[in-house]
N, C-alpha and C positions, 0 to 999 in steps of 0.2 A: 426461330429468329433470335440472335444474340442481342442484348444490349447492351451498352455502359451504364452503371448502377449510377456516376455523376450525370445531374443535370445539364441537360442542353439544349439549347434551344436555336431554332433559324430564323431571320425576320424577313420578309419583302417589302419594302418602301415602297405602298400601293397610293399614287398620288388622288387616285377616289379614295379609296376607304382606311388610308394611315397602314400603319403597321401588320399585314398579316403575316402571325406568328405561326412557328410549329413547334410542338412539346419531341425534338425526339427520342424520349423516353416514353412517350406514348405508340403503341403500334398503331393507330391508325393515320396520327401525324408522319411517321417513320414511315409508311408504306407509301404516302401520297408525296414525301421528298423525295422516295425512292422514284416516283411517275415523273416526276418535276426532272431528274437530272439526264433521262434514256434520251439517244437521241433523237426518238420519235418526238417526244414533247419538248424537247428546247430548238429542235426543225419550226415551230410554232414561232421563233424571235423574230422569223425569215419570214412570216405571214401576215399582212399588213391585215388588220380587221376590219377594212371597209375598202375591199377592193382597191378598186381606182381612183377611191375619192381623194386620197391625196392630192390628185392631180388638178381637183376642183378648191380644196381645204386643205392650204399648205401643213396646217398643224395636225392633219389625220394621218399622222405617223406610227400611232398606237398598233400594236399586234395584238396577233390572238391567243399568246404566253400568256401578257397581261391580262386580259380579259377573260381566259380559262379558271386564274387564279382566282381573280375577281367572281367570279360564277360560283365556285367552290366557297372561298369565301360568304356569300350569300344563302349558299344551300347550308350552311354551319351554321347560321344565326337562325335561319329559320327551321331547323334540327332543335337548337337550343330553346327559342321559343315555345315550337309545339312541344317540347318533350313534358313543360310542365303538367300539361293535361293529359297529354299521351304516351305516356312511359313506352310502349313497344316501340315507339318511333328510332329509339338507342338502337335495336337491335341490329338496326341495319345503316344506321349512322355511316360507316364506311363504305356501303355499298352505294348509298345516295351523294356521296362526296364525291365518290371516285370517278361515278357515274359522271359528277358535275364537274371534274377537273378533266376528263378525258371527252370533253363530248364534240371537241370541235379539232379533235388529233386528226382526222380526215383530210382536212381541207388542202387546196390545192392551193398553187399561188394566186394572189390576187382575191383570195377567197371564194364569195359567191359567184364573181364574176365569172371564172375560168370552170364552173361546173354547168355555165350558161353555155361556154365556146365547147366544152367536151363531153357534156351532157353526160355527167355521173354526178351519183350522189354523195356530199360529204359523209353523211350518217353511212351510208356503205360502207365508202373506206373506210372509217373508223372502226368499226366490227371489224374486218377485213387485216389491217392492222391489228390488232386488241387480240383477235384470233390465230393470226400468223406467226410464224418469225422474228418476233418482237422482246425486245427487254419488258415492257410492258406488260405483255400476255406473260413472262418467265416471273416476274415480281406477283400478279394477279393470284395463279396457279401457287407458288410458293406462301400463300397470305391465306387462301384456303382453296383447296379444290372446286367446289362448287362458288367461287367467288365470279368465277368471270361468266356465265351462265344469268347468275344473277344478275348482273350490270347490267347484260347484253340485256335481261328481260326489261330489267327501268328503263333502257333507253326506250326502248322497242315503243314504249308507251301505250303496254296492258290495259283494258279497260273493265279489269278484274278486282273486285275488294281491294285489298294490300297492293296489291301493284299495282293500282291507278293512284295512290294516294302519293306512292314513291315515285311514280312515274309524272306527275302534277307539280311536284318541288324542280324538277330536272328540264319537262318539255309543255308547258301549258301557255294560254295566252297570259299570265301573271306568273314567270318562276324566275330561276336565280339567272338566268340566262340574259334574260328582258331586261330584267332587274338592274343586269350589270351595263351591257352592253350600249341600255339608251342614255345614263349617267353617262358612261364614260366615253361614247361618241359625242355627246353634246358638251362634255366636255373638253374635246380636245381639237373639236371643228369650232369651237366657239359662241355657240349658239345657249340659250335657254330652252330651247324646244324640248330637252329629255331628261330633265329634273324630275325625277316623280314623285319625290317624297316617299321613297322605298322603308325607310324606318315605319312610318304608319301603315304600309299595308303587310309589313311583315307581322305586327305587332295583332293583325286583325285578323291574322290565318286562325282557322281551324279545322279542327276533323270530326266533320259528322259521322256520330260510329251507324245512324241508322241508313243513310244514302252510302257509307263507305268511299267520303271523297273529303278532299279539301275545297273549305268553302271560307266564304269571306264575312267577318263580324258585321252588322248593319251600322253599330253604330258607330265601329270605331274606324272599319275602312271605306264603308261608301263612297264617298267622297273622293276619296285619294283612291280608288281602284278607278274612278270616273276620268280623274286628272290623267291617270298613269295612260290609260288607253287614247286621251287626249293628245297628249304627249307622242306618244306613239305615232297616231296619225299625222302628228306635225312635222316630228323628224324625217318620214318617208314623203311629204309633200314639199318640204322647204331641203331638206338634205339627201338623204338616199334616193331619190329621183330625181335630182338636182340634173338641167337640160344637159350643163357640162357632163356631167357622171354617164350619162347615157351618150353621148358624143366619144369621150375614151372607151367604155366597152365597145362601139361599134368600131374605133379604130385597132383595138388588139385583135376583135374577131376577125377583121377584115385579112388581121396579119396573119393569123393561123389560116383563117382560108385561102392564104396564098401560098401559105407554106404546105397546106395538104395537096393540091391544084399543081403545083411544077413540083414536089416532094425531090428538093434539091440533093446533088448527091455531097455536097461538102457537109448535111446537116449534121449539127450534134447529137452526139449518140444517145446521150438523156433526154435531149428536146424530143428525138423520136422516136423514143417509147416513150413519152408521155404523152404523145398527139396520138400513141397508138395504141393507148393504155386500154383495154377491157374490162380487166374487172381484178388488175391487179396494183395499188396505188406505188408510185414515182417518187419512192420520198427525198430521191435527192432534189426533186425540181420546186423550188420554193419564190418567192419573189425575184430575190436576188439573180438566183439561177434564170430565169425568164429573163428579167431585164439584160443581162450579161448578152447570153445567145441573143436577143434583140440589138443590141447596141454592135455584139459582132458582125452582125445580119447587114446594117445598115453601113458598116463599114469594109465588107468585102469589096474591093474593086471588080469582081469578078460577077457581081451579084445581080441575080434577075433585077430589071429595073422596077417593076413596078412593087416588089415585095421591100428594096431596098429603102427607096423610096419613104415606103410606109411605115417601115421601122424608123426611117430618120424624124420621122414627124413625131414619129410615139418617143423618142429616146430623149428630144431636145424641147418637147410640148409646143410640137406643132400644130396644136391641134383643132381636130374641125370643126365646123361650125351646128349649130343647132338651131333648130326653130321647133316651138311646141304648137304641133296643132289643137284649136280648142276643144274642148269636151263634143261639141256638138256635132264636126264633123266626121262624117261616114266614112265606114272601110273606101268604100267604090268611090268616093271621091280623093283617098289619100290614094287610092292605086290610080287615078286617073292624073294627080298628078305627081306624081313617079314618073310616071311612063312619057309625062309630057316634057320634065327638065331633060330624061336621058339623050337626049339628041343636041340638047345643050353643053353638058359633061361631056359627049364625046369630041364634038366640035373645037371645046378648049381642050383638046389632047386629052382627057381625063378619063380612063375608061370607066361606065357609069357601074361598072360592077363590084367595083372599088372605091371610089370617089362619091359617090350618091348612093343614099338608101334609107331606108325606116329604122329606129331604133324604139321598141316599146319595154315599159316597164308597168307590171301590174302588181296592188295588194290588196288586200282587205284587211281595213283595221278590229275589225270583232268580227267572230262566225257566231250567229246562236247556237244553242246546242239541237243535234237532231238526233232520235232515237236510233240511227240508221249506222251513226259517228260510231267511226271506232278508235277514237282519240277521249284523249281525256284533259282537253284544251280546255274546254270553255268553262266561263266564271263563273261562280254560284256563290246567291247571297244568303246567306242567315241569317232570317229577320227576326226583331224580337219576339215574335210569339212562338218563333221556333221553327218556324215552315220556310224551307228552302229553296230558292226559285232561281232560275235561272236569273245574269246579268239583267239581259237585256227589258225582261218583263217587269223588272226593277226601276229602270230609268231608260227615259224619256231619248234623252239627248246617246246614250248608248246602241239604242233602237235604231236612231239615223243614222249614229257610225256604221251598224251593221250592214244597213244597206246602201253602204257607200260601197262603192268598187273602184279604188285609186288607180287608173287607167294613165299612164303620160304616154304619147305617141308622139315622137319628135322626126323630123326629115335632118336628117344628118348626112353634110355634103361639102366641101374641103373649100377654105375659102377663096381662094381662086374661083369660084363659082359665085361669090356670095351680089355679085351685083346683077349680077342674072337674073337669079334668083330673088332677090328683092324687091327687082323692078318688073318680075311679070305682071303684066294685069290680071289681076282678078283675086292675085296671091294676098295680099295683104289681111283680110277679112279671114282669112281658116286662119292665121296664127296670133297669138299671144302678143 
């Protein structure tokens, strides 16, 4: 690899974390601007980072360019940090960056959403990508042979000595990932809910060489790893589960289920192979690309009515209505009243197979660790006498996050129904 003997340097105007710089007189800077420029990774400007939320949070405009870099960014400081105590952590400094600037190259449009409607996984393509036919996988390969091997194992998230520790920076319930993405969605949706005070829990990383993991200082992250996962649970209760959010994915799914169902013959040629994608990723198909083919959709004269239709509602935010059933009611009663509106949807012209139906979204804010795990997720404290314990046997208030299961279960049904539906008897009492 050649370089310029003058100094140079590239900066990103990162509006979380200021300035991130790149030395590229540095090869491992130089290699990672090289990732930054392929058009696999600037395909990412095209990827909104939180699905459909824009459509709920006019300001969730942010992509996942920014937010990769961001990540990257994060896996850097907390490289810098352990390195003082853990010099071997340099050795593979590049591999844990790169790891963390390429780990969300996968995704499809809309993000998480569209891996719900086509049911593949981002982390697949990604490898998939990174391995193929890519500038990426030509830059990896050129930077050292066994470099992209490597990556793939950090990702993969080993639960092995050295590669759980590398693999812990990149995919754990506390890494540069979380780190980045709940600042800067709370950021940019408006909210406070995913400030975590990431300076302190980075500052509180360490590496136990006898457990061979990363674990967290007692006295100086406690706290702030408590907040952070607090945090967490707020953002997917008050935002990523937001009823709107789950109201828009059930109108996009609705839309590809109409498009797989009459599988029209005027469709576009990328739209279909990407609805028919196996195990090979689309990378022309990105937000942009989806909304386009949507808004042509709805604007075909020619066009099946009820797909048209449904495109027009998604392209101009028509969009449907929600109700969240409470925590307490039973499968067998939200199926019992399903099956009791359908004859109401039909009746106002609305076919219930498109117009009415369930949309669920589920998390869990902490897992404990179990022997059985072959992840290398969960948090571990290091208390002062030196003995390392799991999160949760630590704290109290951690314990009940764990056994929380974040369940939303909404009826989502287009509003032309909505007084119907309001005014059954008996309805009132299952929702929110």
């Amino acid at each position: 690899m050649t370089l310029k003997a003058s100094y140079r340097q590239r900066t990103f105007l990162d509006p979380i974390h200021g300035p991130i710089k790149f030395n590229l007189n540095d090869p491992i800077d130089y290699l990672l601007t090289q990732i930054i420029d392929t058009k696999e990774f600037q395909r990412l400007r095209r990827i909104r980072q939180m699905g459909l939320g824009w459509f709920t949070f006019h300001g969730a405009e942010h992509t996942r360019f920014g937010h990769s870099i961001g990540a990257m960014f994060i896996a850097k400081k907390i490289i810098a940090h352990l390195s003082d105590n853990f010099e071997e952590i340099n050795k593979y400094k590049a591999r844990i960056l790169v790891s963390a600037l390429i780990h969300d190259i996968g995704h499809g449009p809309f993000s998480h959403t569209s891996e719900k409607l086509l049911s593949f996984n981002h982390e697949d393509w990604t490898r998939k990508i990174i391995q193929g036919d890519s500038k990426v996988h030509k830059f990896l390969i050129e930077f050292d042979k066994n470099f992209l091997s490597d990556v793939i194992e950090i990702m993969s998230g080993k639960e092995t000595g050295l590669s759980r520790i590398l693999s812990q920076i990149i995919s754990s319930y506390v890494d540069c990932d979380r780190l980045d993405y709940l600042h800067r969605d709370s950021y940019y949706v408006g909210v406070p809910y995913g400030l975590t005070g990431s300076e302190r829990i980075i500052a509180s990383f360490e590496v136990d060489k006898e457990s061979k993991r990363l674990v967290i200082n007692e006295n100086i992250g406690l706290d702030a790893v408590i907040h952070y996962l607090h945090a967490r649970y707020s953002m997917y209760q008050q935002v990523y589960q937001h009823k709107k959010n789950l109201a828009c994915d059930f109108l996009l799914r609705k839309i590809i289920e109409r498009l797989k169902e009459i599988n029209p013959k005027t469709i576009n040629t990328v739209l279909y192979d990407w609805l028919n994608a196996d195990d090979k990723p689309v990378l022309r198909m990105d937000d942009f690309y989806l909304m386009s083919c949507i808004q042509d959709i709805s604007e075909d004269p020619t066009g099946e009515k009820v797909l048209k239709d449904l495109s027009n509602r998604f392209t101009v935010r028509n969009l449907f209505k929600s109700l969240e059933f409470r925590q307490e009611v039973i499968t067998d009663k939200i199926t019992e009243v399903l099956e009791k509106l359908k004859p109401v949807s039909k009746n106002k012209g609305f076919d219930p197979n498109f117009y009415l139906g369930i949309e669920q979204s589920a998390s869990t804010p902490y897992e404990p660790y179990q022997v059985t795990d072959k992840t290398s997720k969960t948090i571990f404290i290091k208390q002062n006498n030196g003995i390392v314990r799991e999160l949760s046997e630590v704290s109290g208030l951690v314990k009940a996050l764990s056994q929380e299961n974040i369940v939303k279960t909404c009826l989502v049904f287009a509003p032309e129904l909505e007084d119907e539906i309001t005014n059954t008897k008996g309805f009132q009492e299952l929702f929110k």
